[in-house]
SEPA-37521 format. One line per 8 residues: number of its first residue (from 0); for each residue y, z, x of C-alpha. Coordinates in Angstrom, 1 decimal. Layout:
N
NUM> Y:Z:X; ...
***
This chain:
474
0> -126.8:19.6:58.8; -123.2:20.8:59.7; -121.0:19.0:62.3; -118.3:20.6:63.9; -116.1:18.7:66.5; -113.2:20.1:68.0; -110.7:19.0:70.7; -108.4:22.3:72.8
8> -104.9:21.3:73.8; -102.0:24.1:75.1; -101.3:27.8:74.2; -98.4:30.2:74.6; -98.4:33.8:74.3; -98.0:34.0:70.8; -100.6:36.1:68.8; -102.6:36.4:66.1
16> -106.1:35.6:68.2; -103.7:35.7:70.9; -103.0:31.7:72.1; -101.3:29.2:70.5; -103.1:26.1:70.9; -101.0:22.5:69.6; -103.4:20.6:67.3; -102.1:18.5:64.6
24> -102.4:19.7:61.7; -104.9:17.5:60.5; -107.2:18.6:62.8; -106.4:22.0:62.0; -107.7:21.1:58.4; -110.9:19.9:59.5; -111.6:23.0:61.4; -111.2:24.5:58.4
32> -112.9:22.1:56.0; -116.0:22.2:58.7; -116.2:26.1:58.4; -115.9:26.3:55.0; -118.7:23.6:54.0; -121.2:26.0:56.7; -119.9:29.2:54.9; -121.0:27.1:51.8
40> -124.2:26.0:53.0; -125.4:29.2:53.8; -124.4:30.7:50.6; -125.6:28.0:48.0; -129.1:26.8:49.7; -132.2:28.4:49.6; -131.7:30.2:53.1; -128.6:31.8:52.1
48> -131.1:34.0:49.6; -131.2:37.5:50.7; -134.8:39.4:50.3; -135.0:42.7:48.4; -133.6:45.7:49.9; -135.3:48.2:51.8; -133.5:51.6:51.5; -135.0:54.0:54.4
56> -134.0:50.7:56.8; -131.1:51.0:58.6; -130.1:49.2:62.3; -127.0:50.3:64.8; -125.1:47.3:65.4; -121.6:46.3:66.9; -119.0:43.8:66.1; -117.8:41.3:68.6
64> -115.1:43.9:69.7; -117.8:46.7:70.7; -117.3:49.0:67.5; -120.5:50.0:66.7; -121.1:50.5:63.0; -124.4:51.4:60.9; -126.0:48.1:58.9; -128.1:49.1:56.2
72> -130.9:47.0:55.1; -130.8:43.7:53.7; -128.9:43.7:50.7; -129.4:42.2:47.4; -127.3:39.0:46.1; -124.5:42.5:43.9; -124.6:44.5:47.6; -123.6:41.3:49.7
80> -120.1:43.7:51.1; -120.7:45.8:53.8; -117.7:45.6:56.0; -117.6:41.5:55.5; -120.0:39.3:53.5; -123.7:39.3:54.4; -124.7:35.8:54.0; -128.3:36.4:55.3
88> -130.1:38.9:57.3; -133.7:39.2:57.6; -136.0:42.3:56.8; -136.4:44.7:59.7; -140.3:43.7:61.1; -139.4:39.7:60.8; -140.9:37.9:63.9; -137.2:37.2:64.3
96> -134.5:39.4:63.2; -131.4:37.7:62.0; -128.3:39.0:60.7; -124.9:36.1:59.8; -122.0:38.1:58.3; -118.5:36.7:57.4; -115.0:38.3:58.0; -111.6:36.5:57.0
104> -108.1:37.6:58.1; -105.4:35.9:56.6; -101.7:36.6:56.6; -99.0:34.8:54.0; -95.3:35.5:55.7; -91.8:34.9:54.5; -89.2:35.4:57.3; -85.4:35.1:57.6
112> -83.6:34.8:61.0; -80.7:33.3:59.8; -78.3:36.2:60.1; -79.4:36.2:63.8; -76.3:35.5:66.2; -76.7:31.2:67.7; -77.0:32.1:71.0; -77.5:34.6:73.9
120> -76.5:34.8:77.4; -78.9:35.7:80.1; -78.5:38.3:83.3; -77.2:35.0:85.2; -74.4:34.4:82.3; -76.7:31.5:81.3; -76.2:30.8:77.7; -79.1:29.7:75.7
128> -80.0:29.3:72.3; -81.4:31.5:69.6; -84.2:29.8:67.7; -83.5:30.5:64.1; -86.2:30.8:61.2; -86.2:30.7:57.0; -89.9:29.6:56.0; -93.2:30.4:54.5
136> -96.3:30.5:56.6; -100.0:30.6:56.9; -99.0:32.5:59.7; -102.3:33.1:60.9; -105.9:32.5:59.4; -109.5:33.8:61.2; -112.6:32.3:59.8; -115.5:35.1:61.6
144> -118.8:34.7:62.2; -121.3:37.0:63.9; -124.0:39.6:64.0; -127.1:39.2:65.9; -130.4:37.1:66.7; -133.5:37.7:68.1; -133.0:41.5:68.7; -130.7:43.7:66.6
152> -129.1:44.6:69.9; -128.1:40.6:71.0; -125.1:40.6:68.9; -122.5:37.2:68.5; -119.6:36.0:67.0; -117.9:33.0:66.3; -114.8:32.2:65.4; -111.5:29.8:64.2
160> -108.5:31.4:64.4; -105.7:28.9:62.9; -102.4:28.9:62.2; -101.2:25.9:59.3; -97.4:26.8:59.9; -97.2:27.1:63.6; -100.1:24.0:63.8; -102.2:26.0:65.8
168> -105.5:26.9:66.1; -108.1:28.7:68.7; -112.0:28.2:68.9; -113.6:31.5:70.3; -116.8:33.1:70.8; -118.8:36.1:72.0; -122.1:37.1:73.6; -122.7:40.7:73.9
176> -126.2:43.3:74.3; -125.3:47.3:72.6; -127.7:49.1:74.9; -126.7:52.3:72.7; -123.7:54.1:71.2; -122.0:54.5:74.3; -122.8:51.6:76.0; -121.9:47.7:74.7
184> -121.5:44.8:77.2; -120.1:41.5:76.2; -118.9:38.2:77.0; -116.3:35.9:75.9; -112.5:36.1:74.6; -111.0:38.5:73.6; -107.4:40.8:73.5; -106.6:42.4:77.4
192> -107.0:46.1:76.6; -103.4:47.2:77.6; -101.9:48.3:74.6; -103.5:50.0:71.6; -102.8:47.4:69.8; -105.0:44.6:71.2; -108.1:47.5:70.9; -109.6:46.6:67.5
200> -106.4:47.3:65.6; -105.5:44.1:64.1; -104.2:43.3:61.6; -104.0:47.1:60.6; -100.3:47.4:61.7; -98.4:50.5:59.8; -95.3:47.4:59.7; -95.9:43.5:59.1
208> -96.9:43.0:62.8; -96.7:44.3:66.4; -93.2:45.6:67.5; -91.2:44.3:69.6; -91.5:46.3:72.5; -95.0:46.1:72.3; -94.9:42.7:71.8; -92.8:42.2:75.1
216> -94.8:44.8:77.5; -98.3:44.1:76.2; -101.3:41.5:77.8; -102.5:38.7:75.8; -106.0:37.3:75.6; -108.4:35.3:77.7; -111.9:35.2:78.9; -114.2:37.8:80.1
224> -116.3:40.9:80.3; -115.9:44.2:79.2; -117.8:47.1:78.4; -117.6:49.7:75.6; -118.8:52.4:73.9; -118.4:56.0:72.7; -118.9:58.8:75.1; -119.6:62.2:74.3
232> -116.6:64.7:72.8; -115.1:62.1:70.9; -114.1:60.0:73.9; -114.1:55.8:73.3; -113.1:53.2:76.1; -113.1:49.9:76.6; -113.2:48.3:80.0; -112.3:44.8:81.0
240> -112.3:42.0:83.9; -111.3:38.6:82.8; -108.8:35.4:83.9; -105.7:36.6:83.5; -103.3:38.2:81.0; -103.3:35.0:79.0; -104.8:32.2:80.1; -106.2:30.4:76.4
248> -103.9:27.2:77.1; -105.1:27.1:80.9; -108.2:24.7:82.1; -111.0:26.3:84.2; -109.1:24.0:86.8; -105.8:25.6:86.9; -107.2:28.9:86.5; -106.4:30.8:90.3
256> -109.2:33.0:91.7; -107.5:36.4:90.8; -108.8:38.3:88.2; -107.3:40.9:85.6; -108.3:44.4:85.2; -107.8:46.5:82.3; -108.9:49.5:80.5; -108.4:51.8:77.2
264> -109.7:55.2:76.5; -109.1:57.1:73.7; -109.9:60.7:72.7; -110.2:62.0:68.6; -111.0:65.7:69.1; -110.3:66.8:65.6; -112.6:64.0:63.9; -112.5:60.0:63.1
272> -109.2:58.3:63.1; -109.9:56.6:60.4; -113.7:55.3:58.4; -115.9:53.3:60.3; -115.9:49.7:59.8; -113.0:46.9:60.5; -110.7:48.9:59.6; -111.3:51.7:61.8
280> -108.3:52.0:63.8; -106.0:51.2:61.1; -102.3:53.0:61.4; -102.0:54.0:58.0; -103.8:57.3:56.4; -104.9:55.4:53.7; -107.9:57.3:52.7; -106.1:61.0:53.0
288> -108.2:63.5:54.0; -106.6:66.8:54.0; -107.9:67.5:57.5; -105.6:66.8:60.4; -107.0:63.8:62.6; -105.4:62.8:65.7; -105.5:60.8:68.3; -104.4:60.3:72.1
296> -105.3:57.5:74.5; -104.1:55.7:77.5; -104.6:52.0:78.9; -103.6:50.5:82.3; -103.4:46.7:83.4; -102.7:44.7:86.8; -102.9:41.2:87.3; -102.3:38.8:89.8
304> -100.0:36.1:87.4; -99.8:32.2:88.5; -97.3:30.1:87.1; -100.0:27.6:85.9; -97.7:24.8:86.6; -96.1:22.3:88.9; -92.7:22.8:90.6; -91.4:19.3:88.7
312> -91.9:21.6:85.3; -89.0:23.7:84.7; -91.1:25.7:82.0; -94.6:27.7:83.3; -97.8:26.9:81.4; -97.9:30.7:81.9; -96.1:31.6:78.9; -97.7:35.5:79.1
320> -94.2:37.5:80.7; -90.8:37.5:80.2; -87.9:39.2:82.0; -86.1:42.5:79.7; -83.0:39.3:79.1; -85.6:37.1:77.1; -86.1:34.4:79.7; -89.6:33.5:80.8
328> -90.6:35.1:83.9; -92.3:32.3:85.7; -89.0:29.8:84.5; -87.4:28.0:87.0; -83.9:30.1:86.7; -84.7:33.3:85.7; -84.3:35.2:88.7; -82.0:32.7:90.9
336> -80.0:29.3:90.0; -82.6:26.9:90.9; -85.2:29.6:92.5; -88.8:29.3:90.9; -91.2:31.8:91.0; -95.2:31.1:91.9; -96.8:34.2:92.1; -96.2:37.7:90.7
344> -98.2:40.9:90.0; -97.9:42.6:86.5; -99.3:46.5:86.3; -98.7:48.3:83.1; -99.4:51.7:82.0; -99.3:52.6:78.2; -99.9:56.1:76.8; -100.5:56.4:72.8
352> -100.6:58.9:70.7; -101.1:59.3:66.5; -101.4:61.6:64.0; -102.6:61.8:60.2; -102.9:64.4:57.2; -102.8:63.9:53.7; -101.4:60.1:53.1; -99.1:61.1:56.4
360> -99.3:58.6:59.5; -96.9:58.8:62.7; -98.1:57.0:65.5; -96.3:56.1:68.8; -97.0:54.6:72.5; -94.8:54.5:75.4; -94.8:51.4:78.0; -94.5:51.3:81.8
368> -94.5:47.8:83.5; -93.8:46.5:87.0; -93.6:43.3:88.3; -93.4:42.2:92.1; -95.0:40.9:94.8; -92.9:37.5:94.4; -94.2:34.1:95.9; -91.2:31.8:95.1
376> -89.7:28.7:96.7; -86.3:30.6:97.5; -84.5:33.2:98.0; -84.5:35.9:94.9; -82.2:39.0:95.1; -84.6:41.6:94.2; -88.1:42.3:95.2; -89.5:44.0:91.7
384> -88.8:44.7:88.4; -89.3:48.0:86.1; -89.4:47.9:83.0; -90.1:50.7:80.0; -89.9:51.1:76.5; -91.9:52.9:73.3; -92.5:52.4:70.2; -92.7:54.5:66.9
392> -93.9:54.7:63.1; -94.1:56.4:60.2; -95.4:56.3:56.9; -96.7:58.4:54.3; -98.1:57.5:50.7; -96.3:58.2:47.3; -99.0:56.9:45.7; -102.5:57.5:46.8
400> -104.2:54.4:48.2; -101.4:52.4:46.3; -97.9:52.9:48.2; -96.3:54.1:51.4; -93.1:53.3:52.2; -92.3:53.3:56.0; -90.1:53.6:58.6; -90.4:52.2:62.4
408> -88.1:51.8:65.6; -89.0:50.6:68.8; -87.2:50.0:72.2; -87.2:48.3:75.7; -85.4:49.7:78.7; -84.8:47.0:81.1; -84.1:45.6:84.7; -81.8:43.1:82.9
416> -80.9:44.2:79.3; -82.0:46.9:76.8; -82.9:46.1:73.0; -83.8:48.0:70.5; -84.5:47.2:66.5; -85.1:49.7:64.1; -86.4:49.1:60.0; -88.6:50.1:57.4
424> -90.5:48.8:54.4; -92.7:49.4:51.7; -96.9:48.5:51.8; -98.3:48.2:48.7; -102.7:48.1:48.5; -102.6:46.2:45.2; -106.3:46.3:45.0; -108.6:49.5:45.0
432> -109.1:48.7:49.1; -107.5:49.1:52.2; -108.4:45.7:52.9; -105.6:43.6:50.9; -102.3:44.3:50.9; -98.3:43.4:50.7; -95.4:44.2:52.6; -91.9:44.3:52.6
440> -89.9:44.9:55.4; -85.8:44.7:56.2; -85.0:45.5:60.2; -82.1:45.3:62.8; -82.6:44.3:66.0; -80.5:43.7:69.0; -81.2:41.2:72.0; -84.8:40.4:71.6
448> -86.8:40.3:75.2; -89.7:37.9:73.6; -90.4:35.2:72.1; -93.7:34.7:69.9; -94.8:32.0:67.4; -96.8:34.3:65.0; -94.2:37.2:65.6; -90.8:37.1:63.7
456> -89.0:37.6:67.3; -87.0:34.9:69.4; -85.8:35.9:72.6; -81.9:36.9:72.1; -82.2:37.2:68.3; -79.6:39.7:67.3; -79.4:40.2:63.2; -80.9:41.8:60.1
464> -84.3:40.4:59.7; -86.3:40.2:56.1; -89.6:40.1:56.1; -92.4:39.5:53.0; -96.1:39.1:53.6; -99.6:39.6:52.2; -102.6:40.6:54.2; -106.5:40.2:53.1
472> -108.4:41.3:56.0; -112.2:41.7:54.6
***
């Protein structure tokens, strides 16, 4: 028998699962150590044995994220890979059908801040200071389990998401029924649908992460339920109702009684965006079909944002928004000396849009977001915010399913400030897969709007920013 105790403390709006939860990192370990000795269980005892294949079987099932995907019969102990390990799943007419599968994402990152300027100096002339980095990190690690029980259509996952560097980790876990194709409903945590990015994307970035501007305008991740599925004429959505843009560090009482709405849909009228599996809305045209594939969605957020946090506290528990000059939105300060704001209603509206053709990728998305509806204990000199920005990419292989070099830019257009960074890099698949790979990445960027733990921006970082990492995402 396998024990596994664990203990939540606080998050911030930092990504990777999306929270950043402050465990030492001892405990941290232990997560880590527990998961690994069930993954080892599974795989070394008699249970773990798979029974022989059974090629005309084959069962629709989703992940935890709604993407359905076609699971093939149980495979023998060679054929264990299809789209993560299959530890064990039972023949199609067992009294009980079973299926555990295991996914890993793991990210190595080298980053350099130091050419950053110290400090910046807010819309109020406020001067604060500019974190600086120069380390190596684990920068983020997710341990997956899931598939189904009882009925190939109960699907589950579980999973640790941890971050060694940062001393973070998140515990999280779904419960969902695929009625059909177009039609999956589940439960649990997972990303706020208002940027393409947070819609069963990661970690297949065309750069080494999320931009900044979409790092800045985009929700974070929380509890819910959502609905998804893939409608006829090449039409996918995803549809969502859940706490609160990010609400991973808040307790159930803290939580307010408003709840967030957001949606995606996405249309890919000239074929697949990319192959079916984890990868499936990956940036990059890494397989290179000569047929032109594009794609063109849309997503919309509003929520009703608390500050999480007593007046006494000069920084929110609500780390989810900041203002365009990289102060925290719900900071006492960052409208008014002294003024603190309560209450305050985010709506966003993101449009996306990507192409690819022969090893070609170019993919953009364009941000709207307004903030207002103020509930402060003063006076504030405005009564809402607009924001708006967009990002952009572009790579293309040299080397068929070995190298692309790429180039990106991305932008924020804002009530206080504008910023703006542009760079580029070289990916390089070192293995026959789209699954592992390294990146290298140099960028500028002026007057950074956010601040993220498991991104390389600060808020005011202003500087040439190097970047190394590896990525095994299986």
């Amino acid at each position: 028998m396998v024990v596994v105790s664990v203990a939540i403390s606080n998050v911030d709006h930092s990504d990777g699962f999306g929270g950043t939860m402050r465990w030492s990192v001892r405990r941290a370990v232990k997560a880590s150590v527990a998961v690994a000795w069930t993954v080892a269980f599974f795989t070394t005892s008699a249970f773990g044995q798979s029974p022989a294949p059974e090629p005309d079987s084959t069962v629709a099932v989703s992940d935890a994220s709604g993407q359905t995907a076609t699971a093939a019969a149980p495979q023998t102990e060679q054929e264990r890979y299809r789209d993560g390990i299959v530890i064990w799943e039972t023949s199609a007419d067992a009294r009980v059908p079973f299926l555990l599968k295991f996914n890993i994402n793991t990210q190595f990152r080298y980053l350099n801040t130091t050419d950053s300027t110290r400090t910046f100096t807010d819309h109020l002339g406020v001067i604060r200071e500019v974190h600086r980095r120069n380390d190596i990190t684990v920068n983020r690690a997710m341990f997956i389990l899931g598939g189904y029980v009882f009925d190939p259509k109960a699907l589950w996952s579980f999973t640790v998401w941890t971050s060694a560097g940062a001393d973070k980790i998140v515990v999280a876990a779904t419960l969902g029924w695929q009625f059909n194709k177009a039609f999956t409903l589940t439960a649990g945590y997972t990303g706020v649908p208002g940027s393409r990015s947070l819609v069963n994307t990661f970690p297949f970035f065309a750069s080494t992460d999320r931009t900044m501007a979409d790092n800045f305008f985009r929700p974070g991740f929380t509890q819910g339920l959502w609905a998804s599925g893939e409608l006829p004429k090449a039409v996918n959505y995803l549809a969502f109702v859940g706490n609160g843009l990010n609400t991973l560090n808040i307790s159930a009482d803290q939580i307010d009684t408003h709840l967030a709405l957001s949606g995606s849909v996405w249309w890919e009228p000239l074929g697949a965006y990319g192959a079916r599996g984890k990868s499936r809305n990956m940036y990059d045209d890494y397989f290179a079909s000569k047929k032109v594939r594009i794609r063109l969605g849309t997503a919309a957020t509003r929520s009703r944002e608390d500050r999480f946090s007593n007046l006494d506290q000069t920084t929110p528990d609500n780390t989810s928004m900041y203002n365009s000059d990289g102060v925290l939105t719900f900071e006492t300060g960052a409208f008014a000396p002294g003024v603190t704001v309560l209450f305050a209603t985010y709506r966003m509206w993101a449009i996306d849009g990507g192409m690819k053709w022969n090893g070609l990728a170019i993919n953009g998305q364009y941000f709207m977001r307004w903030v207002n509806d103020f509930d402060a204990d003063g006076p504030l000199p405005l009564t809402s915010t607009f924001d708006h920005g967009a990002e952009i990419s572009v790579g293309q292989f040299v080397i068929p399913k070995k190298l692309m070099p790429y180039g990106r830019a991305s932008w924020v257009k804002g009530q206080f400030r504008d910023s703006h960074e542009y760079g580029g890099g070289v990916k390089w698949y070192y293995l026959p897969t789209e699954r592992i790979w390294m990146t290298a990445e140099l960028f500028h960027i002026d007057g950074a709007p956010y601040s993220g733990g498991f991104t390389p921006y600060t808020a005011g970082m202003t500087g040439w920013v190097p970047m190394v990492q590896t990525v095994l995402a299986f």
